[in-house]
C-alpha positions in Angstrom: 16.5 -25.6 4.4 14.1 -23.0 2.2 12.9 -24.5 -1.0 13.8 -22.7 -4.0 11.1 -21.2 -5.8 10.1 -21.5 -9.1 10.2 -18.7 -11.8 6.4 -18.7 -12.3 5.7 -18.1 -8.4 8.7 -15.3 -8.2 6.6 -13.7 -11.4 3.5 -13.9 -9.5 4.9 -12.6 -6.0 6.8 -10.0 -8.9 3.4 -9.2 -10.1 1.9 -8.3 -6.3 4.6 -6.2 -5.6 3.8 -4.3 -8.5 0.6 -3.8 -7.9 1.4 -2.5 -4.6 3.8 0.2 -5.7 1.5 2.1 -6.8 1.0 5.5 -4.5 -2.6 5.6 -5.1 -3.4 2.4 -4.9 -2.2 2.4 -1.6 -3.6 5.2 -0.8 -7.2 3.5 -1.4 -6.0 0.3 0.5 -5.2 2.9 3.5 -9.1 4.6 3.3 -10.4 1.3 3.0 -8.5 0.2 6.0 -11.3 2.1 8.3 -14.4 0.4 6.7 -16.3 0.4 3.1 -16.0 3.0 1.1 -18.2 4.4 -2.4 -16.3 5.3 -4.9 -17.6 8.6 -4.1 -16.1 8.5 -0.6 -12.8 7.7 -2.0 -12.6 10.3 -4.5 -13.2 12.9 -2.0 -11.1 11.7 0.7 -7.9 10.8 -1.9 -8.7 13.9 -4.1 -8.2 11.9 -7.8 -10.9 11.7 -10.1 -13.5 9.2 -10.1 -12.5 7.8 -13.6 -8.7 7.6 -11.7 -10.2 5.5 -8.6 -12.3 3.8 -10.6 -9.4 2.4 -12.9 -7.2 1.7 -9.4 -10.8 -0.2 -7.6 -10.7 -2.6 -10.7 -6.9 -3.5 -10.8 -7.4 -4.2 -6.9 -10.5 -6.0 -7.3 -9.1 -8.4 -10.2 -6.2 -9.4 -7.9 -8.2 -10.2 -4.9 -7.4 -7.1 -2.7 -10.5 -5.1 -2.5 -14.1 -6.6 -2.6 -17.1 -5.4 -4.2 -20.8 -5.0 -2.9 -23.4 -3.5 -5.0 -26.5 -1.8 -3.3 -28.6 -0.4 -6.2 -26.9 1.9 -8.3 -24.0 2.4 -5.8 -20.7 0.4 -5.6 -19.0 -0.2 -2.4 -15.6 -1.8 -1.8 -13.7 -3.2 1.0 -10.7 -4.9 2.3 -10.5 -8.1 0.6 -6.9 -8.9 1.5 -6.1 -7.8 5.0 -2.8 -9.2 5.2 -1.4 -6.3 3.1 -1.6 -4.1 6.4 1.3 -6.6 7.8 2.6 -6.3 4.5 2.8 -2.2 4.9 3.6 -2.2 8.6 6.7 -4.7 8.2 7.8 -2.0 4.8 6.8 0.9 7.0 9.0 -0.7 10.9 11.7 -1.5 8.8 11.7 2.4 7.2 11.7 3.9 11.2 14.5 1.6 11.7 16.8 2.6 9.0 16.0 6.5 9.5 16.6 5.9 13.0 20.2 4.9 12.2 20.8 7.3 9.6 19.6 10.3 11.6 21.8 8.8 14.3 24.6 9.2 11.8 23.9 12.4 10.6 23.6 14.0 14.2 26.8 12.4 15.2 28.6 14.0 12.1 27.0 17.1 13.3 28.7 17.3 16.2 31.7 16.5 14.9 31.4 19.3 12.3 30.3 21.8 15.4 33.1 20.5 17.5 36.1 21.7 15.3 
């Protein structure tokens, strides 16, 4: 039998999902997936402005999901979490599933509607 969880720990699990549904922020998680990254390299390969990553890097950083490693004036960040990848690829298998069946659907309707 699954214990019940506290309201406190469904705020905090409330809390990671919001900070994951944030496009860009995912987007920087995905760069980042490949190796470090300046924040140079990720404002040219994400196209937002480096004021933009910069703001994203901190909210990541605070929450444990990116690391930061300074080398003189230059600030570079990595994975600090790598569990959100099973996190994406369990959201992103159970997407493929789903539009599997509903373009299943659709293309049996379709054939319906061309059979009349």
């Amino acid at each position: 039998m699954q214990q019940m969880l506290s309201d406190d720990i469904l705020e905090l699990i409330s809390q990671r999902f919001r900070l994951l549904a944030d496009p860009m922020r995912l987007k920087i998680l995905h760069h980042l997936q490949s190796g470090e990254k300046s924040v140079t390299e990720l404002v040219a390969v994400t196209g937002a402005s480096q004021p933009n990553i910069s703001k994203h890097l901190s909210t990541l950083r605070i929450h444990g999901l990116v690391r930061r490693r300074q080398e003189g004036n230059m600030a570079f960040f990595s994975i600090g979490a790598p569990f959100i990848f099973d996190l994406c690829n369990t959201v992103c298998d159970s997407m493929k599933t789903e539009w599997g069946q509903k373009n299943a659907l659709l293309a049996e309707q379709m054939d319906r509607w061309t059979d009349k």
